[in-house]
C-alpha positions as CSV (number, residue, x, y, z in Angstrom):
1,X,92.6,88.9,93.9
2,X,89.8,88.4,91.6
3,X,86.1,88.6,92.1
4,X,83.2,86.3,90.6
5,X,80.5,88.2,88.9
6,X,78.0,84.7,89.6
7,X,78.2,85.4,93.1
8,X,78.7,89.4,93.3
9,X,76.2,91.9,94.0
10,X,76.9,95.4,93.8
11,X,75.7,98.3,95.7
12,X,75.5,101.6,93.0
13,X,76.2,104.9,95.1
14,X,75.4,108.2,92.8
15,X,76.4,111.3,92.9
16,X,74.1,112.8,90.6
17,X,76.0,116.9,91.6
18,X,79.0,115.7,90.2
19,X,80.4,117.0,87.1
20,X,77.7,119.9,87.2
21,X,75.4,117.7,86.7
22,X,77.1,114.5,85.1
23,X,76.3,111.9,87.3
24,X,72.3,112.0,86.8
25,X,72.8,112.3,83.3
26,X,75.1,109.6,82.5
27,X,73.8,107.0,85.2
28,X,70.9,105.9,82.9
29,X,74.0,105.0,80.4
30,X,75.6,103.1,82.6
31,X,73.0,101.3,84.3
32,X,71.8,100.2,81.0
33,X,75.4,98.6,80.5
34,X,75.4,96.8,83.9
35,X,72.0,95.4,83.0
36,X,73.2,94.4,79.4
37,X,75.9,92.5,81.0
38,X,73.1,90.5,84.1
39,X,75.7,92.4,86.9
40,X,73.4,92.4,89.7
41,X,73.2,95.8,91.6
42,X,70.9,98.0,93.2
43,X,71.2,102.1,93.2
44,X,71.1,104.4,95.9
45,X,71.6,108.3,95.3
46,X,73.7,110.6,97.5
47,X,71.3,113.8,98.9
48,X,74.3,116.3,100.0
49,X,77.7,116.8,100.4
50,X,79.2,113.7,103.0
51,X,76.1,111.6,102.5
52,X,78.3,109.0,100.3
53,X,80.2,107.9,103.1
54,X,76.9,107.6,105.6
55,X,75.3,105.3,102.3
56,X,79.1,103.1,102.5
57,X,78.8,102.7,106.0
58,X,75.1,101.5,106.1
59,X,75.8,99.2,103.4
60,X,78.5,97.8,105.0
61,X,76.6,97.3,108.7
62,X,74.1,95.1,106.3
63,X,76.9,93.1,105.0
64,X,78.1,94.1,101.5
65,X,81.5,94.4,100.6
66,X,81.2,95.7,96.6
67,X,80.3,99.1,95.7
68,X,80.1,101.2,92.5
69,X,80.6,104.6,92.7
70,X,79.2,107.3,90.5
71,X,80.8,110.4,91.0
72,X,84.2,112.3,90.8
73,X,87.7,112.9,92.6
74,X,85.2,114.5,95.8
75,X,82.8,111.6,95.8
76,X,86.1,109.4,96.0
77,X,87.4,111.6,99.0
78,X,84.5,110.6,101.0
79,X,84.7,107.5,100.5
80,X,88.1,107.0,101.4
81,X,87.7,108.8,104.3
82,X,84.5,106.5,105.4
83,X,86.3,103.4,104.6
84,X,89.3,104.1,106.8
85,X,87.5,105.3,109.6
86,X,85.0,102.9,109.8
87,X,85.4,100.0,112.3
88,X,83.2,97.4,110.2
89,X,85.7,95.4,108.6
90,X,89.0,95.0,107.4
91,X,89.3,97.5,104.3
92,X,91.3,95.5,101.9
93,X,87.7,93.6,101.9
94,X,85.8,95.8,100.3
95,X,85.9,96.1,96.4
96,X,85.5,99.3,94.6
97,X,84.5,100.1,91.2
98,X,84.6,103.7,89.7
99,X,82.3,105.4,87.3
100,X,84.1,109.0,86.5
101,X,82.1,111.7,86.2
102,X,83.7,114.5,87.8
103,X,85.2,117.4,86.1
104,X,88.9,116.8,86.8
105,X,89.1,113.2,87.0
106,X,92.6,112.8,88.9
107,X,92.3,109.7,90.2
108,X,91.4,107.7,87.4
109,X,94.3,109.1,85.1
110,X,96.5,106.6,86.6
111,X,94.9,103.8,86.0
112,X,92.6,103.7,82.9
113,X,92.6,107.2,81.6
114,X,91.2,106.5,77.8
115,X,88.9,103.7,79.2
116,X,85.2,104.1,78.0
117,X,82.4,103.3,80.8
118,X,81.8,99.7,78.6
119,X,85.4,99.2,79.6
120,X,85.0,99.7,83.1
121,X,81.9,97.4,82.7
122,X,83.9,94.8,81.1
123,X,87.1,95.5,84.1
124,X,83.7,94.6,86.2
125,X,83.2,91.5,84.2
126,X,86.9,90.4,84.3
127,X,87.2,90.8,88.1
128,X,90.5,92.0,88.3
129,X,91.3,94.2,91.4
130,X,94.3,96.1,93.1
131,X,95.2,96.9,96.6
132,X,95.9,100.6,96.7
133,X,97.8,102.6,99.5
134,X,95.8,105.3,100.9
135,X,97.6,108.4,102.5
136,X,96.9,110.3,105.7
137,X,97.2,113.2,107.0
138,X,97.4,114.3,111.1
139,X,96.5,117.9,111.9
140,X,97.7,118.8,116.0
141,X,95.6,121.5,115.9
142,X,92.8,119.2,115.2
143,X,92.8,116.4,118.0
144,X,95.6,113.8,119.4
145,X,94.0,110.8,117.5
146,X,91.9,112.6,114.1
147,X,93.2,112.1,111.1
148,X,92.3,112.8,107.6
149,X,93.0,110.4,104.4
150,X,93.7,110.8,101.0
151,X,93.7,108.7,97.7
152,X,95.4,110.9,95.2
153,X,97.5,113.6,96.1
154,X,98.1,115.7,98.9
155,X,99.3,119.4,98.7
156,X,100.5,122.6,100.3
157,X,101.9,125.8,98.8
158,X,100.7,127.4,95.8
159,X,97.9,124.5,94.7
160,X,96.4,124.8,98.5
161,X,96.6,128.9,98.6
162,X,94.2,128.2,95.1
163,X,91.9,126.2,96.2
164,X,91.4,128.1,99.4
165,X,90.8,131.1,97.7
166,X,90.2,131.1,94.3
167,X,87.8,127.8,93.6
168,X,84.6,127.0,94.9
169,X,82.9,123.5,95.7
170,X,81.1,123.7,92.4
171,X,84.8,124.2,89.7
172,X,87.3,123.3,92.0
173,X,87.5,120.0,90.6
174,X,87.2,121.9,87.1
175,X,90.4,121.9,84.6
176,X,89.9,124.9,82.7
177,X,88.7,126.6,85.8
178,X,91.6,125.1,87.7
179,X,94.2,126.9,85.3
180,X,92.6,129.8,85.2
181,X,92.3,130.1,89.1
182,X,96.3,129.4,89.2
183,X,96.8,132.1,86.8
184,X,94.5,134.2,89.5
185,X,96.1,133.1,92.3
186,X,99.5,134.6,90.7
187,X,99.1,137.7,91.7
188,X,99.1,137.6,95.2
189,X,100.8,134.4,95.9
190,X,104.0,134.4,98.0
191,X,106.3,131.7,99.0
192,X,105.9,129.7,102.2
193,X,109.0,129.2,104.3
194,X,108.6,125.4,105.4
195,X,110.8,122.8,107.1
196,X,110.2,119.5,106.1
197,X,111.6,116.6,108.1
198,X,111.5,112.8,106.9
199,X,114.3,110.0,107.1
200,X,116.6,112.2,109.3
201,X,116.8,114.6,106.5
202,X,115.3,118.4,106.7
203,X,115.1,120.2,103.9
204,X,113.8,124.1,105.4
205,X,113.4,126.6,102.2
206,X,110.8,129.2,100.5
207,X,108.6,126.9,98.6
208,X,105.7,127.3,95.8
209,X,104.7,123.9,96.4
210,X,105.1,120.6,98.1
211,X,103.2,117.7,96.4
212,X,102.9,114.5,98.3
213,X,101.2,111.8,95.9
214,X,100.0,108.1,96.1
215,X,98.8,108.8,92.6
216,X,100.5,111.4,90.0
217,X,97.6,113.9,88.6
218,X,96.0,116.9,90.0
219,X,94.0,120.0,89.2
220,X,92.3,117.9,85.9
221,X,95.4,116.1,84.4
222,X,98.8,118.1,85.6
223,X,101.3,114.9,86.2
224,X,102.5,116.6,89.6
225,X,104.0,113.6,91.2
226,X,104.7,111.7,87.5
227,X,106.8,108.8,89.4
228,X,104.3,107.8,92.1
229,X,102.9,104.6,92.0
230,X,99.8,103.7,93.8
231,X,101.0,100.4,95.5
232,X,105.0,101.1,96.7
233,X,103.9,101.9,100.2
234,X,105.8,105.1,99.4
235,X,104.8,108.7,99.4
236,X,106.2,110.4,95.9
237,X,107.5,114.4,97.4
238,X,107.6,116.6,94.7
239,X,109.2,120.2,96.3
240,X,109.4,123.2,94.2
241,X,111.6,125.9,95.6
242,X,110.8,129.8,95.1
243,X,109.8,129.3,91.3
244,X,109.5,133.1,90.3
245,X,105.6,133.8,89.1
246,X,107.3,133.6,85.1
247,X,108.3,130.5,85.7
248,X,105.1,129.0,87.1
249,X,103.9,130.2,83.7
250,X,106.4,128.3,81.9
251,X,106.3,125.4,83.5
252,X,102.7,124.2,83.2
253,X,103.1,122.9,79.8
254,X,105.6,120.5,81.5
255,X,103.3,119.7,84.3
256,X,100.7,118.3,81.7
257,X,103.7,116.0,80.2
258,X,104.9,115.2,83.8
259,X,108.6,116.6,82.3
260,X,109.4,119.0,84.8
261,X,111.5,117.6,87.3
262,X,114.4,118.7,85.5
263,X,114.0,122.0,86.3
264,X,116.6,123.2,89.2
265,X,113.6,124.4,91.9
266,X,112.4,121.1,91.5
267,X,113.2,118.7,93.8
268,X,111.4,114.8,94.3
269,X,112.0,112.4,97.1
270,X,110.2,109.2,98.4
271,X,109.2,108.2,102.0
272,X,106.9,106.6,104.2
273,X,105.9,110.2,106.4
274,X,107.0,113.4,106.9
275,X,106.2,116.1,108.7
276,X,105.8,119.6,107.9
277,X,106.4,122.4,109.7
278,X,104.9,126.2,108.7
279,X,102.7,128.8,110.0
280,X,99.0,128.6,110.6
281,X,98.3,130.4,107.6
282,X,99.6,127.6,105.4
283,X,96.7,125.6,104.0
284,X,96.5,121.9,103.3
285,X,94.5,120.1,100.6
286,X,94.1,116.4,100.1
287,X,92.3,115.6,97.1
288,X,91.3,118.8,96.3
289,X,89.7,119.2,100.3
290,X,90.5,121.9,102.1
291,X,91.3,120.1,105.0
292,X,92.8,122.8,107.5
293,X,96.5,123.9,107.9
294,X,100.4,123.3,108.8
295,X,101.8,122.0,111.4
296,X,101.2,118.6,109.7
297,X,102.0,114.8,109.5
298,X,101.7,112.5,106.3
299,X,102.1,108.8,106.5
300,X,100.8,105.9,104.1
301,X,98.3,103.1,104.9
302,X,100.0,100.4,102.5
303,X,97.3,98.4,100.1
304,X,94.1,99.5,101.9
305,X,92.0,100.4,99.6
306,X,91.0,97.7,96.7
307,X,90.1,98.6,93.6
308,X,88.7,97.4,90.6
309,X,91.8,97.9,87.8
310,X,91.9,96.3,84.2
311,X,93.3,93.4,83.5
């Protein structure tokens, strides 16, 4: 589906926090570039942390179905969330166009990665657009009906234990602090004796990790799930089995190239949801969110979530 830019308006929502700082700074940029081009829009600025999806639902209760967002890989994460949860309309309605100005910049990496923000005006211009699956994520321990979503990548194991313990809100989106809290985490890390079960198959092991992606990057540009594709209406299972602490080490040069699933602890699967089972101490992220820990479901939302792509 394309969109016409003589008939689109477009709401702006900033998050001027993200990127340390990044947003407020390059808005004035990239407003300058929609105006340069006559694409209609007004701004509105996020205040504090959740406020981006309060902003998307009051837009949508006045009627507007295209937004802009100005933020990074958390501002995203809100969104999602609001856009699935809402009740409003359908969400393959709404168009979304993204800014990055995060610090990692996951989600973007599969789509446009080298595309400049007069690029992303020009995707605007062209009015090209994708339906995207969206992942969730269902908690027991958190209600019979709640569930969380995700965009990217969901995760638990060794990329959960870090950001539980070793990033905060302000560089957990971060690369080089992302790398240098895995290297922290190293030290007390232990592996986390799971049972998976999906398509009649189990798989029960020690694991560092279990990486469930609609999209491939995480943790500012390691190609964790390097197969996934964002609109299979599959989930892309990438399970690494007791890797000793040595060979986290030498793999993350691979994880940057997305060439490690040759490894032998390395093991990658597709389905449509799983469940995991593990203790309560086993954290869950999706997106980079804390979101609260195993037991756990995963299942995909196929092509809810449309976004503006290139051409």
């Amino acid at each position: 589906m394309d969109i016409q830019k003589s008939d689109t308006h477009w709401i702006v929502i900033i998050n001027p926090v993200s990127g340390g700082g990044k947003g407020k700074k390059r808005w004035p940029k990239i407003k300058r570039l929609l105006a340069e081009k006559a694409i209609s829009f007004e701004e509105v600025f996020t205040e504090a942390q959740g406020h981006a999806g309060v902003l998307l639902e009051d837009y949508l209760q006045k009627g507007h179905r295209h937004f802009i967002l100005i933020g990074g890989d958390g501002t995203y994460h809100e969104i999602a969330n609001a856009m699935m949860r809402q009740d409003i309309t359908p969400s393959p309605d709404v168009t979304f166009a993204m800014f990055p100005t995060g610090t990692g910049n996951d989600w973007v990496r599969t789509y446009h990665p080298k595309a400049s923000y007069r690029d992303i005006v020009q995707m605007i211009l062209t009015g090209h657009t994708k339906l995207q699956d969206v992942g969730w994520a269902h908690l027991p321990h958190q209600g019979a009906d709640h569930k969380h979503y995700f965009f990217n990548l969901a995760g638990l194991g060794f990329d959960a234990y870090v950001a539980a313990n070793f990033l905060d809100e302000k560089n957990k989106h971060n690369s080089v602090a992302y790398l240098w809290a895995l290297l922290k985490g190293l030290s007390s890390f232990k592996h986390l004796p799971v049972k998976v079960l999906f398509d009649g198959q189990t798989v029960e092991a020690p694991i560092t990790l279990l990486a469930i992606g609609i999209c491939r990057y995480l943790g500012g540009g390691m190609m964790i799930t390097p197969n996934a594709l964002p609109d299979d209406g599959l989930l892309d299972l990438t399970l690494v089995s007791d890797l000793s602490k040595l060979g986290i080490i030498g793999q993350l040069p691979r994880l940057y190239k997305g060439t490690f699933l040759s490894h032998p602890k390395v093991d990658t699967y597709q389905t449509h949801e799983l469940h995991v089972d593990a203790g309560d101490d086993v954290f869950i992220q999706l997106d980079g969110e804390i979101i609260g820990h195993c037991p756990a479901t995963f299942g995909i939302a196929p092509k809810a979530m449309r976004v503006v792509v290139g051409g």
